[in-house]
KEKE-297846 format. One line per 3 residues: their letters; for each residue x, y, z of C-alpha. Coordinates in Angstrom, 3 decimals, always signed. Example, Ala and Ser with C-alpha at 12.3 -4.5 7.8 and 13.67 -1.06 7.14 Angstrom:
<sites>
AS> +12.300:-4.500:+7.800 ~ +13.670:-1.060:+7.140
</sites>
This chain:
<sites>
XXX> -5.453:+2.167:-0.420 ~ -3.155:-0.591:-1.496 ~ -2.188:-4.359:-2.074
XXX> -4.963:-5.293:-4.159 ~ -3.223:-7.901:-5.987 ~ -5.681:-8.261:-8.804
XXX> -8.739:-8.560:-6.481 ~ -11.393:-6.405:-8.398 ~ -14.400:-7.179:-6.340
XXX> -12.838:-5.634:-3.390 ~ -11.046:-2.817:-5.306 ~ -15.090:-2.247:-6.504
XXX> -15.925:-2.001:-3.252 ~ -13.981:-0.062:-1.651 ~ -13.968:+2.721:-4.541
XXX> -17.568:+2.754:-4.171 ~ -17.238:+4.023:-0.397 ~ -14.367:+6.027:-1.707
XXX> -16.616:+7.963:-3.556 ~ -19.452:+8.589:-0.983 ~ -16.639:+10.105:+1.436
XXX> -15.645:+12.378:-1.696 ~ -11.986:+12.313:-0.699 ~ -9.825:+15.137:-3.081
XXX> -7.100:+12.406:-4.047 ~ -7.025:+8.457:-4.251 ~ -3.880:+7.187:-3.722
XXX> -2.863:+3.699:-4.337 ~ +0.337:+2.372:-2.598 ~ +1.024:-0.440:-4.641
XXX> +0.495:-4.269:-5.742 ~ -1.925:-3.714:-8.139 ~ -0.904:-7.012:-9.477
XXX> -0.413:-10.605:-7.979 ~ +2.804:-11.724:-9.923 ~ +2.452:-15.640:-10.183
XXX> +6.413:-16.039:-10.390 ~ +7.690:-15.733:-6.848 ~ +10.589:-13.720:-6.018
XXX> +12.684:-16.761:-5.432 ~ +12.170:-18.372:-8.885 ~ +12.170:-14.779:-10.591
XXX> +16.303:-14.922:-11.083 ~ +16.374:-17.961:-13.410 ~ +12.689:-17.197:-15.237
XXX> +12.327:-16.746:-18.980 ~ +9.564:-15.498:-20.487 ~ +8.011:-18.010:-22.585
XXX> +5.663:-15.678:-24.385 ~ +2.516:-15.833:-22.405 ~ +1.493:-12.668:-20.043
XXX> -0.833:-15.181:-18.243 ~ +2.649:-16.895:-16.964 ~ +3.803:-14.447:-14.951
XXX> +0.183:-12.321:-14.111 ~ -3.383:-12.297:-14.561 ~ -3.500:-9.172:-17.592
XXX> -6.952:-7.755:-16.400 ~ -7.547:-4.052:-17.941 ~ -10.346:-3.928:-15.983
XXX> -7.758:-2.971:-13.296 ~ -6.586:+0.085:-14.785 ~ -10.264:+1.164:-15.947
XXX> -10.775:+1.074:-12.409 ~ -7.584:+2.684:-11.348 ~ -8.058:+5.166:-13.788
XXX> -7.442:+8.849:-12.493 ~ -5.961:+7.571:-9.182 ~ -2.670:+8.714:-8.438
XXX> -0.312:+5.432:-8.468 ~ +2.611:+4.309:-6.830 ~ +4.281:+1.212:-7.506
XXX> +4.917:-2.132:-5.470 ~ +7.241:-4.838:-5.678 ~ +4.712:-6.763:-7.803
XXX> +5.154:-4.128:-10.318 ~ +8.916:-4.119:-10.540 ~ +8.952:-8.528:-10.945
XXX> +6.502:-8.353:-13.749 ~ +7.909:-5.237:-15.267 ~ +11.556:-7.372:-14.840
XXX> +10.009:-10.655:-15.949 ~ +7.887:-9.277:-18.967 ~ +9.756:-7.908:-22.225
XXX> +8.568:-4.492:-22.894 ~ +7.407:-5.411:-26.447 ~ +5.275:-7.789:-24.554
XXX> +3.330:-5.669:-22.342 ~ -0.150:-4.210:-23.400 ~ -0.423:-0.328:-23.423
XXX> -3.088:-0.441:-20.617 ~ -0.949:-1.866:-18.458 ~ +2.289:+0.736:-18.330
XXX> +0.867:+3.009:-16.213 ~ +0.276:+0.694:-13.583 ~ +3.978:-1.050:-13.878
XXX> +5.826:+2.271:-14.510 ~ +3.903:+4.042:-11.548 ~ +6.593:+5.998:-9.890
XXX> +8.372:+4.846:-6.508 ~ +6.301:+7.194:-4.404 ~ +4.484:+10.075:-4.272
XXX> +5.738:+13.189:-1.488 ~ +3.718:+16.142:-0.323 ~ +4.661:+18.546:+2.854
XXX> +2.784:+16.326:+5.056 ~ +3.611:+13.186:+4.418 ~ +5.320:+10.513:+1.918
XXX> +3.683:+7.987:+0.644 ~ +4.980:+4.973:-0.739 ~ +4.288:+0.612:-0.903
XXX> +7.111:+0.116:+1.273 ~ +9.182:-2.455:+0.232 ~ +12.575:-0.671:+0.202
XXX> +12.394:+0.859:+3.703 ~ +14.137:-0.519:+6.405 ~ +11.905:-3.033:+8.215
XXX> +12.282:-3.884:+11.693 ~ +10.455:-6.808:+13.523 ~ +9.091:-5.063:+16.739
XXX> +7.580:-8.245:+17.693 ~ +7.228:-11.734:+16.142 ~ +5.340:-11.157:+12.939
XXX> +4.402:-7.512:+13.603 ~ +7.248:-5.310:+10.995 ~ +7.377:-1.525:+11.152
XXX> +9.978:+0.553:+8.787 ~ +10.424:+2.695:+12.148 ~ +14.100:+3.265:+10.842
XXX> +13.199:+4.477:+7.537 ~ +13.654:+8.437:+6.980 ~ +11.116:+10.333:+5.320
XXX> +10.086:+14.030:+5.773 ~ +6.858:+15.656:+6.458 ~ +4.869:+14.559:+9.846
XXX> +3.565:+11.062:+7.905 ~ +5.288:+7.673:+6.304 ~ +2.317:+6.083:+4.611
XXX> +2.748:+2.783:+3.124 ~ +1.328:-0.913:+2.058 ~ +3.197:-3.847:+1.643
XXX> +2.733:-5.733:+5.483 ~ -1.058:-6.394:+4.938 ~ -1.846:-4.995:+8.607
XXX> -3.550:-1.706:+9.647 ~ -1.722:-0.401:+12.264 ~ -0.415:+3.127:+13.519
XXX> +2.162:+3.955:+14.949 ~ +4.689:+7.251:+16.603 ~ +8.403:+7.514:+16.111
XXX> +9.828:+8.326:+18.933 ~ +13.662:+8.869:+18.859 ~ +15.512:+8.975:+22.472
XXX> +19.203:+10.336:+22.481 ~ +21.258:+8.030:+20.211 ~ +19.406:+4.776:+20.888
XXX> +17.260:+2.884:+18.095 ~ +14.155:+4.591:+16.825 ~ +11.206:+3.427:+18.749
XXX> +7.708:+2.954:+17.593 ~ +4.842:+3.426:+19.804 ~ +1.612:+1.694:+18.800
XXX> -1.196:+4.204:+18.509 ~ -4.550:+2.793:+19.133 ~ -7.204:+3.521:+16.703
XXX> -11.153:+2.546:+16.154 ~ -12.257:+2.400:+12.059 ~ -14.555:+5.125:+11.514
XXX> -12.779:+7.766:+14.130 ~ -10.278:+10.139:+13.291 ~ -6.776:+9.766:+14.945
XXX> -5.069:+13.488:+15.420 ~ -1.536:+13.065:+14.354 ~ +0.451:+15.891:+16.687
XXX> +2.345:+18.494:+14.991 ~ +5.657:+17.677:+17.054 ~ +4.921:+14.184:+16.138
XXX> +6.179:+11.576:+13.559 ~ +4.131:+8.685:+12.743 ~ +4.203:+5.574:+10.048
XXX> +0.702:+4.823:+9.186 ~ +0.319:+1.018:+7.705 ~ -2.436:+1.230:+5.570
XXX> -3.390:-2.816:+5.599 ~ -4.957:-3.959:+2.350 ~ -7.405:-3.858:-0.092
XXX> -7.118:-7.747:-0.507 ~ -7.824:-10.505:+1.923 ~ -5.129:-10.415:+4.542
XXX> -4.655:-12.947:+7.479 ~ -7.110:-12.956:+10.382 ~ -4.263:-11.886:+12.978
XXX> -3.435:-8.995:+10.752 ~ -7.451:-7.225:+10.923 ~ -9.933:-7.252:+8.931
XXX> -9.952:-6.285:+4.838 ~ -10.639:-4.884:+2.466 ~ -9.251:-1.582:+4.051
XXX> -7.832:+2.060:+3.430 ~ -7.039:+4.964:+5.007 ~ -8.320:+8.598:+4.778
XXX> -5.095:+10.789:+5.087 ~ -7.039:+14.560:+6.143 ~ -3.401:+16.668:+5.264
XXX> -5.124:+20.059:+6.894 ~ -6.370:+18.570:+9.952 ~ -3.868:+16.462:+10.393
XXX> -5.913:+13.465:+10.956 ~ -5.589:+9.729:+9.858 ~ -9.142:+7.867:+9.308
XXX> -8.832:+4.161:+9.307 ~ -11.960:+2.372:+7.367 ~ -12.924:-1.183:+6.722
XXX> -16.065:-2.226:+4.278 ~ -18.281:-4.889:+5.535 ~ -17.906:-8.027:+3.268
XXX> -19.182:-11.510:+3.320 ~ -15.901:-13.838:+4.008 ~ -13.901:-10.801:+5.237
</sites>
């Protein structure tokens, strides 16, 4: 699961579901936080002393998150830049200081924002370009389930062929394959982009990917 961006009703509700499907690890790709100083005003910020400034210092997050393996997002690294370290509350460091990603033989797993993007059509970004070992690139950060196989052809451009999937059904993920597997997100996305909250059920010894979607009022 990722981008959550502070929205603990969802993040309750998909954990919940999480649980019944008694998964052996919960990953979380990322954005744990919504930082309220944007990117483009970050540069020039100074903190003036108040966490509240720059995010919303919930500990219920990390009670929740607690036992999940973390990675971080770019949310993490602007409040981690923006807040002194004196500053920040204990319960909150494991969720800022979360590593850049997390690798097993399979697949890597990551938030994303460092790959190499490409636009494959307007408003639809895949890291396609990005290399990463293992069969799988799993990552957050675009807000939009979608799957998709690398295909490489001589010494032309990576290209990335949409995989159709339906939530619920398990998509096989071939062994001579490579694939980049968009998770979507945990908090409200944009109706073009699919529904939320969402996460994805990576089955390493099947080699399957499990798209899933929880049915919420105002989804």
């Amino acid at each position: 699961m990722t981008d959550i961006h502070g929205d603990t009703a969802r993040l309750r509700a998909v954990l919940r579901r999480i649980r019944e499907q008694e998964v052996h690890r919960v990953v979380c790709l990322g954005d744990v936080f919504e930082c309220r100083i944007g990117k483009r005003e970050a540069p020039g910020y100074e903190f003036g002393g108040r966490l509240t400034d720059v995010f919303d210092p919930n500990p219920e997050l990390a009670r929740l998150l607690d036992g999940v393996l973390l990675v971080r997002g770019n949310q993490e690294e602007r409040i981690r830049s923006l807040v002194p370290d004196p500053e920040l509350p204990g319960w909150a460091r494991p969720l800022l200081d979360a590593p850049l990603e997390h690798r097993t033989g399979f697949a890597l797993y990551c938030h994303g924002h460092p790959l190499p993007w490409r636009e494959l059509e307007p408003g639809l970004w895949c890291p396609v370009d990005a290399d990463f070992p293992g069969r799988a690139l799993v990552h957050g950060h675009h807000h939009r389930s979608a799957l998709y196989r690398v295909r490489t052809v001589g010494d032309g451009p990576a290209q990335a062929v949409r995989v159709p999937f339906r939530f619920g059904e398990p998509v096989p993920l071939a062994a001579d394959g490579r694939y980049v597997v968009n998770v979507g997100s945990v908090t409200r996305c944009a109706p073009d982009r699919g529904p939320s909250p969402v996460w994805a059920v990576v089955d390493e010894a099947a080699a399957t990917v499990t798209y899933h979607h929880a049915e919420l009022e105002n989804t």
